[in-house]
N, CA, C and O atoms as a GROMACS GRO file, in nm:
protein
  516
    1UNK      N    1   3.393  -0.543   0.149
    1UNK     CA    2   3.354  -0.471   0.268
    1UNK      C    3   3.469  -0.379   0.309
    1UNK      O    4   3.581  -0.425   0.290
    2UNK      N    5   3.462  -0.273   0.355
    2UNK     CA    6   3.499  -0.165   0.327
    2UNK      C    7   3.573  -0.123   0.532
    2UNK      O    8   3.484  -0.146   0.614
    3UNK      N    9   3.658  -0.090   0.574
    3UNK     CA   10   3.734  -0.093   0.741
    3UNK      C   11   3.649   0.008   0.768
    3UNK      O   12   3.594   0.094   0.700
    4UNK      N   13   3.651  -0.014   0.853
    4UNK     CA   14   3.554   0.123   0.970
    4UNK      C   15   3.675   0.231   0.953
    4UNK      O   16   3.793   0.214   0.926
    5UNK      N   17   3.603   0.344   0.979
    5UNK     CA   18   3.719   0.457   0.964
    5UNK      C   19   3.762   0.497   1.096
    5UNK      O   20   3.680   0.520   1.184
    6UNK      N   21   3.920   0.510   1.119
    6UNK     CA   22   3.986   0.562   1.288
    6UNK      C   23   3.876   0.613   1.305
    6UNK      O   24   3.803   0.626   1.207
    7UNK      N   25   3.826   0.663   1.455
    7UNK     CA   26   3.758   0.764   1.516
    7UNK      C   27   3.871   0.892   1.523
    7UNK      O   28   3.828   1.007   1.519
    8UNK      N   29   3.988   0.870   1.530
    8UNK     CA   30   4.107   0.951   1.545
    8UNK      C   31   4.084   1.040   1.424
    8UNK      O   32   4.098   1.159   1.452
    9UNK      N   33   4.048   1.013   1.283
    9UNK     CA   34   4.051   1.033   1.187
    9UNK      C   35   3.890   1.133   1.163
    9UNK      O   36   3.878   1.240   1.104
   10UNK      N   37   3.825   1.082   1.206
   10UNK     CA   38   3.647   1.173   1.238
   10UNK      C   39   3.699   1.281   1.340
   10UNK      O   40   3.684   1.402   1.317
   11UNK      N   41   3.767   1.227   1.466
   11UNK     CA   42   3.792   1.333   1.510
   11UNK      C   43   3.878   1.474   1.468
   11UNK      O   44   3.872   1.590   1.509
   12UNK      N   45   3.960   1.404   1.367
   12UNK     CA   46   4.083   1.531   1.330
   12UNK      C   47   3.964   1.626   1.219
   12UNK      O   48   3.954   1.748   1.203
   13UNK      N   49   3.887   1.516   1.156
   13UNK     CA   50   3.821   1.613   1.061
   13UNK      C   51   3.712   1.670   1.095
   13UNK      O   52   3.650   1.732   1.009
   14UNK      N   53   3.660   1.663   1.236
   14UNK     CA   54   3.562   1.744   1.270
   14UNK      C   55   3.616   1.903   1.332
   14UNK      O   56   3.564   2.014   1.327
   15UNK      N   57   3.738   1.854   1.388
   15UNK     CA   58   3.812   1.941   1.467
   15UNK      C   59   3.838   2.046   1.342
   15UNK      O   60   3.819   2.166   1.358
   16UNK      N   61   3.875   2.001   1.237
   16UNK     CA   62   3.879   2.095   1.091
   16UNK      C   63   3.794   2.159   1.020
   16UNK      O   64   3.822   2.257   0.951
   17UNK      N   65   3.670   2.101   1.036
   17UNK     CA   66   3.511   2.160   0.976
   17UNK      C   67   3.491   2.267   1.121
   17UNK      O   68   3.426   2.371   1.112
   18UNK      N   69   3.534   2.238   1.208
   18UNK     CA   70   3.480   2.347   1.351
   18UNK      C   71   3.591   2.462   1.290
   18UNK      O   72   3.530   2.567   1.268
   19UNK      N   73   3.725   2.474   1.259
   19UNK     CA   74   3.806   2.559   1.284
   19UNK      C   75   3.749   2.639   1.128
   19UNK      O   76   3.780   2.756   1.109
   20UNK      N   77   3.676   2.573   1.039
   20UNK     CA   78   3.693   2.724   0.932
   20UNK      C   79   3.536   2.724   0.948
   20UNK      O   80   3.485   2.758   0.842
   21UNK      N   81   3.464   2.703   1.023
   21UNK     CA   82   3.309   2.753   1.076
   21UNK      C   83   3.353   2.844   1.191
   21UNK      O   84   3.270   2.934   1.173
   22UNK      N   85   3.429   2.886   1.301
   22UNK     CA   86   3.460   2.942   1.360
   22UNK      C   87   3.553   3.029   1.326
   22UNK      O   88   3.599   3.104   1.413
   23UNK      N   89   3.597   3.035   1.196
   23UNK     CA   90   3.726   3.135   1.125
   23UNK      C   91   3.865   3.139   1.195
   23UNK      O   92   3.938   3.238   1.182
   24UNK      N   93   3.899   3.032   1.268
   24UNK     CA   94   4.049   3.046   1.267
   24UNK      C   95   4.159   2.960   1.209
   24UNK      O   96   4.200   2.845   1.227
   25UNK      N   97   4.209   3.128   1.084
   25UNK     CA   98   4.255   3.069   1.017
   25UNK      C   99   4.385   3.011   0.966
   25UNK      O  100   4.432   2.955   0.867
   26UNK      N  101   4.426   3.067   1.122
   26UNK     CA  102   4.619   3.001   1.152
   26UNK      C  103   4.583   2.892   1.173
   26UNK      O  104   4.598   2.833   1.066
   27UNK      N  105   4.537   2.813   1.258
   27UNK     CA  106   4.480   2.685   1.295
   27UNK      C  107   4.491   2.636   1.172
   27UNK      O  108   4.598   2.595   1.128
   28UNK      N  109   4.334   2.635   1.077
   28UNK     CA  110   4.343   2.609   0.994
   28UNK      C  111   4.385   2.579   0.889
   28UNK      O  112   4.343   2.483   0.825
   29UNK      N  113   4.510   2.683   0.838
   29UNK     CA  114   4.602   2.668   0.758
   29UNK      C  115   4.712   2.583   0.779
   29UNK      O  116   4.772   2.512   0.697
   30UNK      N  117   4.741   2.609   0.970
   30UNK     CA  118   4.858   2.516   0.882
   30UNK      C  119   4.784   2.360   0.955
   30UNK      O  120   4.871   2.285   1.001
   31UNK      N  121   4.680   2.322   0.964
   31UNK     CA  122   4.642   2.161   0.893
   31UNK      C  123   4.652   2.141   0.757
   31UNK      O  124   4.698   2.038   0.708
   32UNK      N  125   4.589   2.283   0.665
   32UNK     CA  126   4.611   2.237   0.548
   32UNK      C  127   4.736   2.197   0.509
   32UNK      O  128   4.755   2.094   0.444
   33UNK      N  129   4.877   2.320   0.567
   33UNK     CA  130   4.997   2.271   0.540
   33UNK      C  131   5.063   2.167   0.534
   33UNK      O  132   5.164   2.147   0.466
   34UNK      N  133   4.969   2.040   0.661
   34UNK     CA  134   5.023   1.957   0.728
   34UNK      C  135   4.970   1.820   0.614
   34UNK      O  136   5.021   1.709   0.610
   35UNK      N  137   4.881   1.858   0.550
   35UNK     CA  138   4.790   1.732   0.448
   35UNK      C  139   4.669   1.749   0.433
   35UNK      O  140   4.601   1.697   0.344
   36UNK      N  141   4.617   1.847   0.546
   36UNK     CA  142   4.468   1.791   0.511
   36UNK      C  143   4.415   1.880   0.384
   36UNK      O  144   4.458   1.995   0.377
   37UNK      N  145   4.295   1.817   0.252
   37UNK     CA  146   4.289   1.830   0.182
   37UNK      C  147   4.239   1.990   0.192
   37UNK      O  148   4.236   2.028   0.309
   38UNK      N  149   4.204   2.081   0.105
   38UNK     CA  150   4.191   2.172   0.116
   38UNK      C  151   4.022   2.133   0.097
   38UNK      O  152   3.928   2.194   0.149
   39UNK      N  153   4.013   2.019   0.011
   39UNK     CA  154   3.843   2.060  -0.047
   39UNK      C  155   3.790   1.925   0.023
   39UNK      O  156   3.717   1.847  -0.038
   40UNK      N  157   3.834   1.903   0.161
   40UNK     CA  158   3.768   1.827   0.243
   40UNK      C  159   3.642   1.834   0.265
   40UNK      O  160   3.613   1.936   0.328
   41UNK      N  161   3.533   1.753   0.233
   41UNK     CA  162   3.418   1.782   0.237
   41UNK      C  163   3.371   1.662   0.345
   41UNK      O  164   3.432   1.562   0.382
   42UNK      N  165   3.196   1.728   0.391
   42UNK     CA  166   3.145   1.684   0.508
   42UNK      C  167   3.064   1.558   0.414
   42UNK      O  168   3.082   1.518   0.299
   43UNK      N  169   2.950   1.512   0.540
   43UNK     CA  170   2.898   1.398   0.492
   43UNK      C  171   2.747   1.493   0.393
   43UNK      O  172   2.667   1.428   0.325
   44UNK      N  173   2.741   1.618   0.404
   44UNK     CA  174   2.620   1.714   0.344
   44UNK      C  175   2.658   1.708   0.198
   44UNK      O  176   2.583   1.692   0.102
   45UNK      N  177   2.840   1.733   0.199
   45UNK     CA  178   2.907   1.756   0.091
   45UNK      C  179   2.948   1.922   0.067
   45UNK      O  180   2.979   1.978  -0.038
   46UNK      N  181   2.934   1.988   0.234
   46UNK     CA  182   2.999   2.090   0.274
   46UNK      C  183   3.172   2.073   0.257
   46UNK      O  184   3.243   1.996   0.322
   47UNK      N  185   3.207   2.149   0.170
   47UNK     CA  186   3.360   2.193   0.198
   47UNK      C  187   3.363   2.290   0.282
   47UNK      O  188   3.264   2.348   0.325
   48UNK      N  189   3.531   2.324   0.325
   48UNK     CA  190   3.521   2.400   0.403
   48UNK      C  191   3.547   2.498   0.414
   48UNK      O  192   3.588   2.558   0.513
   49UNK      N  193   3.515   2.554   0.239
   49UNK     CA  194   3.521   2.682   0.194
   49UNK      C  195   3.366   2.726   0.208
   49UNK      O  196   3.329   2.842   0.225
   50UNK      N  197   3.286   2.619   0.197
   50UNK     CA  198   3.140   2.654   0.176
   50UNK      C  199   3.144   2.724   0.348
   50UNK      O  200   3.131   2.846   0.361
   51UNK      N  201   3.163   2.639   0.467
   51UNK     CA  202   3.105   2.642   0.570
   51UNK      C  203   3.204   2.793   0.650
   51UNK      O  204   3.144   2.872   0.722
   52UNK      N  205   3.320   2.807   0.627
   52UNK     CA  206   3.389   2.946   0.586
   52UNK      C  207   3.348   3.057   0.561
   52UNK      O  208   3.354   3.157   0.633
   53UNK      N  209   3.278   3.043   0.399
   53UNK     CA  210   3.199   3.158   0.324
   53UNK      C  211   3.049   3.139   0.379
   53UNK      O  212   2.980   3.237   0.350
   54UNK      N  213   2.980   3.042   0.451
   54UNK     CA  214   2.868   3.071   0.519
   54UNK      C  215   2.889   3.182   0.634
   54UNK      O  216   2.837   3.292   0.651
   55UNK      N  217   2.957   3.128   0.685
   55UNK     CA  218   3.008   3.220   0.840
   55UNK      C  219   3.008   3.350   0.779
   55UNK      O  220   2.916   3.416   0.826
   56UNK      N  221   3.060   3.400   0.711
   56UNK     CA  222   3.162   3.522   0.649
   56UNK      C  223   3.289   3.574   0.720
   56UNK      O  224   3.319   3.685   0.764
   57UNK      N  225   3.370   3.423   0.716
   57UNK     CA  226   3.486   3.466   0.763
   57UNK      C  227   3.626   3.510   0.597
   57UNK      O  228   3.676   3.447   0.504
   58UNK      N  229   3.628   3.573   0.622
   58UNK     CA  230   3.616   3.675   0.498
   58UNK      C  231   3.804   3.607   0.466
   58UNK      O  232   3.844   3.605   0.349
   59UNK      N  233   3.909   3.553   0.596
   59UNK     CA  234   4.042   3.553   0.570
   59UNK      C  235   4.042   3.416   0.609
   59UNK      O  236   4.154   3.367   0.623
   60UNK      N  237   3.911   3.318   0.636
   60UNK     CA  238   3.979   3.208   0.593
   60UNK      C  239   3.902   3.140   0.466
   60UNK      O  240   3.907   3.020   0.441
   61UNK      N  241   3.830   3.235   0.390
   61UNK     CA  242   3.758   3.207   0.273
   61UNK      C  243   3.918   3.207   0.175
   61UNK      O  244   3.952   3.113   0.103
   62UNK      N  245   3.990   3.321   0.193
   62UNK     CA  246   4.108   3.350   0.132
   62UNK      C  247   4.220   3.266   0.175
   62UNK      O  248   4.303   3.278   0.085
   63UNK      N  249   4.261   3.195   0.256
   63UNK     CA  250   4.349   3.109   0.279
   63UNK      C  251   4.337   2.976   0.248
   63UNK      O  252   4.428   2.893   0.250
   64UNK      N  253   4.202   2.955   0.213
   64UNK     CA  254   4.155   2.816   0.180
   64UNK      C  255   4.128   2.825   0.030
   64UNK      O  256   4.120   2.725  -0.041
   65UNK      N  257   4.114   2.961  -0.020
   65UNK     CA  258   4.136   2.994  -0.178
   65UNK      C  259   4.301   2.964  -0.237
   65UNK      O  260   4.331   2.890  -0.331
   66UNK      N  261   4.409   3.059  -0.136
   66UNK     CA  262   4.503   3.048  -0.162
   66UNK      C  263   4.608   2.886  -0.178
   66UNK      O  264   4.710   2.856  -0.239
   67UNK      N  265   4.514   2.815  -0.084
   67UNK     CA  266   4.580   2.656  -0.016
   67UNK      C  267   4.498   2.551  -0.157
   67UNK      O  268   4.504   2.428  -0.145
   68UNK      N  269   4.431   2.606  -0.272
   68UNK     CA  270   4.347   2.551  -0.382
   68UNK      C  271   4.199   2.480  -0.332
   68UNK      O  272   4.150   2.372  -0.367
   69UNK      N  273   4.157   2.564  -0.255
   69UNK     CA  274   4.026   2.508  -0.224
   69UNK      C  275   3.913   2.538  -0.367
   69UNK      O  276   3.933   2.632  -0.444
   70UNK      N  277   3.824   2.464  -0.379
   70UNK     CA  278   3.742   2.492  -0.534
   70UNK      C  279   3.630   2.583  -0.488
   70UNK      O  280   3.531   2.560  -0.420
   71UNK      N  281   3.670   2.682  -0.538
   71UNK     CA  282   3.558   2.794  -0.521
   71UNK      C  283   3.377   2.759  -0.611
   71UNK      O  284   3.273   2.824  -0.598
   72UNK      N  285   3.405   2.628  -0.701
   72UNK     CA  286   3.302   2.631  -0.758
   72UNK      C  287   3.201   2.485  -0.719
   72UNK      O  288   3.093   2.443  -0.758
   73UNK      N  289   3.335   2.426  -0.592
   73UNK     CA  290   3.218   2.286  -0.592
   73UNK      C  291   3.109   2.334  -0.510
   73UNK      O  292   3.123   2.435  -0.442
   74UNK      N  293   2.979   2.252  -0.513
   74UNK     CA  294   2.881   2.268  -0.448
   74UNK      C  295   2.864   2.160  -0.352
   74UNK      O  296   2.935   2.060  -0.357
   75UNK      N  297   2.776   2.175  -0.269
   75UNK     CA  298   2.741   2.106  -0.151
   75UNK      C  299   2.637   1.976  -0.216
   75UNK      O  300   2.636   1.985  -0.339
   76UNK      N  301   2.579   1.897  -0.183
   76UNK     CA  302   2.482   1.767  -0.194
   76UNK      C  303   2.364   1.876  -0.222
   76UNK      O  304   2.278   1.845  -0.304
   77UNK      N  305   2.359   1.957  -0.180
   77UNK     CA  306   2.204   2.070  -0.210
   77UNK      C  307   2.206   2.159  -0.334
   77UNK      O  308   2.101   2.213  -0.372
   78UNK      N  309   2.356   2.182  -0.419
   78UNK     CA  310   2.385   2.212  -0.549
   78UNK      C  311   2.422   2.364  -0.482
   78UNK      O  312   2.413   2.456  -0.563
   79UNK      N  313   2.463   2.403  -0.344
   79UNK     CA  314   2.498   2.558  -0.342
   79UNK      C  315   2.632   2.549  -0.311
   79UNK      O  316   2.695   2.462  -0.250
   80UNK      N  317   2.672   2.676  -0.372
   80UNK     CA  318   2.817   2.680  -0.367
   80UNK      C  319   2.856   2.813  -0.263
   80UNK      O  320   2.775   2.889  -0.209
   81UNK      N  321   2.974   2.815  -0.255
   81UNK     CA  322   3.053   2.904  -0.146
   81UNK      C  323   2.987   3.072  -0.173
   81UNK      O  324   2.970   3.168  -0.098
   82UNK      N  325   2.968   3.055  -0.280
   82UNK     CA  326   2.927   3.228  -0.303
   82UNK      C  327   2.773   3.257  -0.290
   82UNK      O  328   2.732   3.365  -0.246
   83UNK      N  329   2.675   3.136  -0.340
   83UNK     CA  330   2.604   3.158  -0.289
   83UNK      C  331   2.540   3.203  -0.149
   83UNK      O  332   2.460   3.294  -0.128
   84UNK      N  333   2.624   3.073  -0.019
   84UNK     CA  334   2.622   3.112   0.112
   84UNK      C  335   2.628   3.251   0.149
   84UNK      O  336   2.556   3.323   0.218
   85UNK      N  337   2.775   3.279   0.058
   85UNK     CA  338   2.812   3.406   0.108
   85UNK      C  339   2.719   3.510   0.122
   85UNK      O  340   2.697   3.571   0.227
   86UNK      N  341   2.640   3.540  -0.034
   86UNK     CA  342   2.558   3.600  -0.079
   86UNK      C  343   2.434   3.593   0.020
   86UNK      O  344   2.423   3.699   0.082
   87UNK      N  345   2.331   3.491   0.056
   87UNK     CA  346   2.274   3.466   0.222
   87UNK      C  347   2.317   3.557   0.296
   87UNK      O  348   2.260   3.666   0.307
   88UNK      N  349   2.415   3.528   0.351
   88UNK     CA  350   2.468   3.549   0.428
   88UNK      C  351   2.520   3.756   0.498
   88UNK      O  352   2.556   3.822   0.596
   89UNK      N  353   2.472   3.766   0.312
   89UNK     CA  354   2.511   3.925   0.325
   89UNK      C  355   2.668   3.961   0.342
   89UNK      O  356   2.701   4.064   0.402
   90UNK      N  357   2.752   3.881   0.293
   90UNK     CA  358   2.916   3.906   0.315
   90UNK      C  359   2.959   3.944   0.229
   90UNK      O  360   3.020   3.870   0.151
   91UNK      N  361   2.945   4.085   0.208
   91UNK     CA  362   3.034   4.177   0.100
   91UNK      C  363   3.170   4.111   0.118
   91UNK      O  364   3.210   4.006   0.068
   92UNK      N  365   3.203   4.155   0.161
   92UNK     CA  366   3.382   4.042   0.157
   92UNK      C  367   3.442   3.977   0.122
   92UNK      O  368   3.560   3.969   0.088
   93UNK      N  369   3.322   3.893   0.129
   93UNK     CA  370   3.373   3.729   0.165
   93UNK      C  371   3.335   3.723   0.008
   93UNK      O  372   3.425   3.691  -0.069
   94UNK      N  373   3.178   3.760  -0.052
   94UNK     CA  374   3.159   3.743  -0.200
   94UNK      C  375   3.270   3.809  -0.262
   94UNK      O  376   3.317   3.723  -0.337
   95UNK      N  377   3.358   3.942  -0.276
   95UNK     CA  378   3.448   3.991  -0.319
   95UNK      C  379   3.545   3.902  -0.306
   95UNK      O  380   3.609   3.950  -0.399
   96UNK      N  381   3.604   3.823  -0.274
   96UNK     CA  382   3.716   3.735  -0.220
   96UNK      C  383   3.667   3.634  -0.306
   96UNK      O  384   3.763   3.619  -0.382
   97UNK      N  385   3.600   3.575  -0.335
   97UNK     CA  386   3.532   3.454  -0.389
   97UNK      C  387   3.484   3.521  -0.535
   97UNK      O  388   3.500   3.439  -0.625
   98UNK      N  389   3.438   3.629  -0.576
   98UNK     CA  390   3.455   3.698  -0.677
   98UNK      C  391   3.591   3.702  -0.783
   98UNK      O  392   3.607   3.665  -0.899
   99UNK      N  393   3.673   3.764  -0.687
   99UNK     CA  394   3.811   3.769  -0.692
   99UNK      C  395   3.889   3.609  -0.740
   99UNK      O  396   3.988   3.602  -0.813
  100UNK      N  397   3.834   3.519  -0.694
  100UNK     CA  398   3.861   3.411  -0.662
  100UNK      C  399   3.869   3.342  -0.827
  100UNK      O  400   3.950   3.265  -0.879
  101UNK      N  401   3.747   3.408  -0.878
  101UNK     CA  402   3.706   3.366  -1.028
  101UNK      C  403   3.546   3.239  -1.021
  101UNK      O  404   3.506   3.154  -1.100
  102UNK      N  405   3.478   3.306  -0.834
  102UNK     CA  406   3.378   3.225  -0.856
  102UNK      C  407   3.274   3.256  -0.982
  102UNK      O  408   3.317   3.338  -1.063
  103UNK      N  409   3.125   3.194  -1.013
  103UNK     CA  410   3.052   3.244  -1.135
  103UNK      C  411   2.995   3.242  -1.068
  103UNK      O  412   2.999   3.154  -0.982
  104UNK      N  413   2.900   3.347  -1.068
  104UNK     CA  414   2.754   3.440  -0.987
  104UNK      C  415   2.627   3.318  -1.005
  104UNK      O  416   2.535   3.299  -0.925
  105UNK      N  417   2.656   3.237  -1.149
  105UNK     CA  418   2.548   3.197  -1.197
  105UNK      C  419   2.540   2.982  -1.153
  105UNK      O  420   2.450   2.898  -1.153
  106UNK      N  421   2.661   2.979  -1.128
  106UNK     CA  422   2.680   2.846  -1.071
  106UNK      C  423   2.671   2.785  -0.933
  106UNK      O  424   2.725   2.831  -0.833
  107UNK      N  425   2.617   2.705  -0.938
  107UNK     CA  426   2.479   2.611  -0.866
  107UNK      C  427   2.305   2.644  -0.841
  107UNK      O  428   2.238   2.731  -0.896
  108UNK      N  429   2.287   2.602  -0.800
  108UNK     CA  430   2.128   2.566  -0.777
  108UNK      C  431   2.086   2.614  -0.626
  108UNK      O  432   2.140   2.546  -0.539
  109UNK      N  433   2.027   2.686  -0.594
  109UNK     CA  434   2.004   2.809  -0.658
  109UNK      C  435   2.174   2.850  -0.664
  109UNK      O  436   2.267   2.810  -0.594
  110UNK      N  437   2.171   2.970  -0.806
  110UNK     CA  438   2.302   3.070  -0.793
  110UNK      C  439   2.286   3.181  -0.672
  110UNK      O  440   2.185   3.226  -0.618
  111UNK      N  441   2.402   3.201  -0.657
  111UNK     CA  442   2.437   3.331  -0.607
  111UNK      C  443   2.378   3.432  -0.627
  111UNK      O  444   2.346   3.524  -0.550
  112UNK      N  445   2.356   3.413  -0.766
  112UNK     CA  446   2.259   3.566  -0.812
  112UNK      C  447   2.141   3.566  -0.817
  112UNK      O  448   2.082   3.673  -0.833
  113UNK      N  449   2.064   3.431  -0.802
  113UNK     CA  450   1.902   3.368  -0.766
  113UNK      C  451   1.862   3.403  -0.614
  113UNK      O  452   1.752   3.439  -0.571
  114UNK      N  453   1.994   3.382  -0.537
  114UNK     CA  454   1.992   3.385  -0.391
  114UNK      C  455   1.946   3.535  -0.360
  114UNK      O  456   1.858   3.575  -0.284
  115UNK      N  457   2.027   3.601  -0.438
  115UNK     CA  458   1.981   3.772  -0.407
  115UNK      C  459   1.900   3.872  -0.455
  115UNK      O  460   1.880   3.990  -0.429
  116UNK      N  461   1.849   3.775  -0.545
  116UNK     CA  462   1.720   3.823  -0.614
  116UNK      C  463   1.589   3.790  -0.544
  116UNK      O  464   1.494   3.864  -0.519
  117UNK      N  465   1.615   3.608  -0.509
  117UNK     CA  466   1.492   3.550  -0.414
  117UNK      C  467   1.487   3.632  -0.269
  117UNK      O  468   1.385   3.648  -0.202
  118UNK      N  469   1.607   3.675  -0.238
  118UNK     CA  470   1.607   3.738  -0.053
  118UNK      C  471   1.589   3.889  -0.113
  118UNK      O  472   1.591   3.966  -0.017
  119UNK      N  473   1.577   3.940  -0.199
  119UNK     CA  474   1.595   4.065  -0.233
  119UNK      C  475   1.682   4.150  -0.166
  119UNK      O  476   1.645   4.254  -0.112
  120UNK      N  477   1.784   4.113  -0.168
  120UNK     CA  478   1.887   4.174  -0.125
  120UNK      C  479   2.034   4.243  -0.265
  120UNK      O  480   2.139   4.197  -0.312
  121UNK      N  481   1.959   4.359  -0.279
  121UNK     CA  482   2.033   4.448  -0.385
  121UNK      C  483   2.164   4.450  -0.366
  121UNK      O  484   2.233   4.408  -0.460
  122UNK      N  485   2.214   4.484  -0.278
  122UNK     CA  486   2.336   4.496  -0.193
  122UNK      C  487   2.473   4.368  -0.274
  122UNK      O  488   2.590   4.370  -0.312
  123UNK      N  489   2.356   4.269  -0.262
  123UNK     CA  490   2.450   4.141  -0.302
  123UNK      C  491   2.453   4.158  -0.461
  123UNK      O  492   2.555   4.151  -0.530
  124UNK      N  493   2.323   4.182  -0.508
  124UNK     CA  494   2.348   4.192  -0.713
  124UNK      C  495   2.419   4.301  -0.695
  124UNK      O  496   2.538   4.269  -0.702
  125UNK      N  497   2.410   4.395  -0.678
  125UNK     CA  498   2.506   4.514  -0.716
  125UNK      C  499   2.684   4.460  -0.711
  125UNK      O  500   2.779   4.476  -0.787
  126UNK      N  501   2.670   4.411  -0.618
  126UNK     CA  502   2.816   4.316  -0.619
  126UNK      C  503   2.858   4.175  -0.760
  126UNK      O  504   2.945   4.129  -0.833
  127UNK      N  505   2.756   4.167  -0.728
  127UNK     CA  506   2.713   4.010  -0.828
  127UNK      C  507   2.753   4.087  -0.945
  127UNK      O  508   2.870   4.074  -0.979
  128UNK      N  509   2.702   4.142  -0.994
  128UNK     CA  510   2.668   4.246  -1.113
  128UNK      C  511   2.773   4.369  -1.179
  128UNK      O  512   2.769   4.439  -1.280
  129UNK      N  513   2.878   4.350  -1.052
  129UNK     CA  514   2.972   4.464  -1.123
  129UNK      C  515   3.088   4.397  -1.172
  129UNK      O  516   3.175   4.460  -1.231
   0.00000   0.00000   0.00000
């Protein structure tokens, strides 16, 4: 049987899933500086690069790239950070995550399924170059 977890400890990591859904990414960074994992994930199996690159916060997608966040894990639903992005319509943020060395074609749906299914050209033309 397994200790109940601090509430201190739910609390620090909610306070961390709020700060890169809200994009601030001094905050943010330096928790990462301080320990917390970079590829901290929720109970969905949101990291907090996914919930970052959902937002399209475009500089803490990049600080949580730079701090080794995995640009390629996926969430419990098989989507990954670029996909969101791609949703989401974040030229940016997909360029950054592009940049990053994400693959257009990895998870369920891909990135490049995402912008084909929303028909949103904008995003393959990116996907695609």
């Amino acid at each position: 049987m397994s200790e109940p977890i601090d509430p201190g400890v739910i609390a620090l990591a909610a306070k961390v899933f709020d700060l890169a859904r809200e994009g601030d990414t001094e905050q943010l960074a330096a928790y990462l500086e301080a320990g917390v994992p970079a590829n901290l994930t929720n109970d969905k199996g949101d990291t907090l690069l996914i919930l970052a690159a959902y937002r399209g916060h475009t500089e803490t997608v990049a600080a949580l790239l730079e701090r080794g966040a995995d640009h390629s894990r996926a969430n419990d639903r098989g989507q990954t950070p670029l996909a969101a992005a791609v949703f989401k319509q974040s030229a940016d943020t997909v360029r950054a995550l592009l940049a990053a060395g994400a693959d257009p074609d990895g998870g369920q749906p891909s990135a490049r399924a995402t912008a084909q299914f929303f028909e949103l050209p904008e995003m393959t033309a990116l996907l695609d170059a």
